[in-house]
C-alpha positions in Angstrom: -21.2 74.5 -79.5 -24.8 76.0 -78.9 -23.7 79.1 -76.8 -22.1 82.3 -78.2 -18.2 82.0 -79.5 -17.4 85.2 -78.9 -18.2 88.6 -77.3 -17.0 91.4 -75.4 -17.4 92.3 -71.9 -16.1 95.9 -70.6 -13.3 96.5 -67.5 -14.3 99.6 -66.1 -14.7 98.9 -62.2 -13.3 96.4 -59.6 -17.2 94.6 -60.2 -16.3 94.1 -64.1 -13.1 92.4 -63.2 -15.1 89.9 -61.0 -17.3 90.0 -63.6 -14.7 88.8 -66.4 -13.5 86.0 -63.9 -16.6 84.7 -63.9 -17.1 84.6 -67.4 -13.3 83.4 -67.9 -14.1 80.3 -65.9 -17.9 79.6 -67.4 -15.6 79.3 -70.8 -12.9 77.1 -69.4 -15.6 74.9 -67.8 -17.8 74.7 -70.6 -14.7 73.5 -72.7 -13.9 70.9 -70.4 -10.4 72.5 -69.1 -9.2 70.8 -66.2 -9.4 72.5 -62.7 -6.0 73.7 -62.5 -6.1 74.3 -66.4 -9.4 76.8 -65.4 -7.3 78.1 -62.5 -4.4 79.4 -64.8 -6.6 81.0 -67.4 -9.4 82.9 -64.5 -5.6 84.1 -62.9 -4.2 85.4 -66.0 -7.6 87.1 -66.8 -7.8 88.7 -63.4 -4.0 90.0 -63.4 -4.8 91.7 -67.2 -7.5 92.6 -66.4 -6.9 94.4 -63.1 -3.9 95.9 -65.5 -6.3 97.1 -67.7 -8.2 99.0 -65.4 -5.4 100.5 -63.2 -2.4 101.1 -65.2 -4.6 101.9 -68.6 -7.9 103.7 -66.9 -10.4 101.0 -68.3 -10.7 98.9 -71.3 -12.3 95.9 -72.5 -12.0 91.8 -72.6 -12.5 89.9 -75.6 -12.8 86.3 -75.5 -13.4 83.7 -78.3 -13.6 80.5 -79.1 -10.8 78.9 -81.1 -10.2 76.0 -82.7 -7.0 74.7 -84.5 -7.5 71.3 -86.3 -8.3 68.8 -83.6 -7.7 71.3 -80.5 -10.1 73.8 -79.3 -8.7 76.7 -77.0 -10.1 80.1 -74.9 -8.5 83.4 -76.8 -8.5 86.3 -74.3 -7.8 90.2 -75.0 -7.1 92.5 -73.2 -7.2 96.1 -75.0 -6.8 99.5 -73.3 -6.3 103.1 -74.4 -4.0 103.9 -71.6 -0.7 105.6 -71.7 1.3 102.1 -72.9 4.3 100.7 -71.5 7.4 102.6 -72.7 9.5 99.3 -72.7 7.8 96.0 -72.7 10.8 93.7 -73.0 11.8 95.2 -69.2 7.8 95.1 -68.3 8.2 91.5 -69.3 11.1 90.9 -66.7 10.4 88.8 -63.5 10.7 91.3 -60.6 10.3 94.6 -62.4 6.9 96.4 -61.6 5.6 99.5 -62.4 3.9 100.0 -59.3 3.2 98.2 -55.9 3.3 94.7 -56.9 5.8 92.2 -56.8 6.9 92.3 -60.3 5.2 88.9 -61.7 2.2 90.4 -63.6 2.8 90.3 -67.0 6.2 87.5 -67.1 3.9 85.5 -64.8 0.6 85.8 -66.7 3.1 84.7 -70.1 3.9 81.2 -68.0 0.3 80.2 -67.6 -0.9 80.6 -70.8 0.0 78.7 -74.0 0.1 81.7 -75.9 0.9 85.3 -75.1 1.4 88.8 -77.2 1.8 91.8 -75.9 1.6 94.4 -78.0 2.4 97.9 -76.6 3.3 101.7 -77.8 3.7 105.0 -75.9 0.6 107.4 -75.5 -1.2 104.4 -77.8 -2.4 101.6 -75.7 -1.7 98.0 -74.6 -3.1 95.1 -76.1 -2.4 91.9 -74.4 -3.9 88.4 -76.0 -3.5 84.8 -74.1 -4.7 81.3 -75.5 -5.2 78.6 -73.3 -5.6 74.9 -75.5 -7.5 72.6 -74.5 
């Protein structure tokens, strides 16, 4: 690969979350994902991100290139420095929401992904990180 493997982009305003869809689906495209593969990853990076902006006051996306033997995959993370979610097993539950939304933000985000972490503590932050293969 000639272009960059990795950067950084910042989720600050409802323009950087267009912004990191964007760039979510240049990736997925430029790794040859199929159009319902680039579909699931630019709809799990819009729902963390929009997360990361509301319900932790801003943060940022990461986003590498991975490879693992033969496969090659998109790495997304999500990392805020907002209040944290006091119990992520229930946060992970279909149907429970913090807020206005119907509840399948973080348990749907998990489905459309290959991999998913959430890693979460009170008063210290929420990092989220996906992986879509190829």
């Amino acid at each position: 690969m000639t272009a960059a493997e990795s950067g950084r982009m910042p989720l600050r305003s409802e323009q950087d979350i267009v912004l990191a869809r964007q760039a979510v689906r240049q990736h997925a495209q430029r790794l040859k994902f199929s159009l319902v593969d680039q579909t699931k990853m630019v709809t799990a990076a819009s729902e963390l991100a929009r997360n990361a902006l509301v319900y932790g006051g801003g943060g940022d996306m990461d986003w590498e290139i991975v490879r693992n033997g033969a496969r090659t995959g998109l790495r997304l993370s999500f990392i805020d420095q907002g209040p944290g979610i006091p119990d992520v097993g229930l946060a992970l539950t279909d149907g429970w929401t913090s807020g206005n939304g119907l509840g399948l933000g973080l348990s749907g985000t998990r489905r459309l992904v290959n991999d998913f972490e959430l890693h979460s503590e009170p008063g210290a932050g929420t990092r989220v990180v996906i992986t879509r293969w190829q």
